[in-house]
C-alpha positions in Angstrom: -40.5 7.1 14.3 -42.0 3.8 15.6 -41.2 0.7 14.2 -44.4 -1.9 13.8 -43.7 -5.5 13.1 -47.3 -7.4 11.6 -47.2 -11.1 12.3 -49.6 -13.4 10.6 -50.3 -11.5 7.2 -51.3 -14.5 4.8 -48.8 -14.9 2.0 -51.4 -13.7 -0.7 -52.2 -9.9 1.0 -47.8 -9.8 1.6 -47.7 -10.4 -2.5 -50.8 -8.1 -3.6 -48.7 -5.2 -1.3 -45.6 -5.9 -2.7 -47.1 -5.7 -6.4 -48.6 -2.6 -5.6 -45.8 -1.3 -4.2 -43.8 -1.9 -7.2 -46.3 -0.1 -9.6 -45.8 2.9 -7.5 -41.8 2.7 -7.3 -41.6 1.9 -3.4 -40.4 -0.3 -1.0 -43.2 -2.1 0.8 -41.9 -0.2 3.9 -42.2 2.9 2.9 -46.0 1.5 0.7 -47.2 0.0 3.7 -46.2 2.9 6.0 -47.9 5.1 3.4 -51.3 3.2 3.1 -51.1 3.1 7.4 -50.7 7.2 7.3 -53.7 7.3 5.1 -55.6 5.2 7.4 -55.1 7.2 10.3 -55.6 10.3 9.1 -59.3 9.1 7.9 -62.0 9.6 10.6 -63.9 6.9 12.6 -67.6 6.6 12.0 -67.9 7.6 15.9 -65.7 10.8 15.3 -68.1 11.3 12.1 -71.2 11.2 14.1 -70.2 13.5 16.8 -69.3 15.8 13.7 -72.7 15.6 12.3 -74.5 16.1 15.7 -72.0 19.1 16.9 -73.8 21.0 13.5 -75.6 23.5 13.9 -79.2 22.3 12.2 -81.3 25.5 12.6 -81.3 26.6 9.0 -81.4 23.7 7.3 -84.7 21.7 6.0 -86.8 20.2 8.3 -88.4 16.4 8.4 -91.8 17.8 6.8 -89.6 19.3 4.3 -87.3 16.6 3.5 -90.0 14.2 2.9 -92.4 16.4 0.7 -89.0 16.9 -1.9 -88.7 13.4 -1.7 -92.2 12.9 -2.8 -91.9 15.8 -5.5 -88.7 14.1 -7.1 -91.0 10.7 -7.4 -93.8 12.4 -9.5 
């Protein structure tokens, strides 16, 4: 494992960690380190796009359709 040192984190984010790290019984290592995992493992909106334009479309609804339900759902 990698060890990260964060300078300049303003006194009042270090306490609101440290509190919440306490409510859930952990260090602020192992919090921090825990929060960070969760952030990685969410994708960027770039890896979400390329997602949503690798789909394959073909059976889905088209703009015509998509707007008419939209003007249904209004009356």
């Amino acid at each position: 494992m990698t060890t990260l040192y964060v300078r300049d984190v303003p006194d009042e984010v270090t306490q609101t960690l440290k509190d919440r790290a306490a409510a859930e019984g952990k260090s602020l290592s192992a919090y921090v380190a825990a929060e960070l995992a969760r952030i990685a493992s969410r994708p960027t909106n770039a890896e979400i796009v390329a997602r949503l334009r690798d789909r394959d479309r073909t059976d889905g609804p088209n703009a015509t359709d998509i707007v008419e339900a939209l003007r249904e759902s209004q009356r």
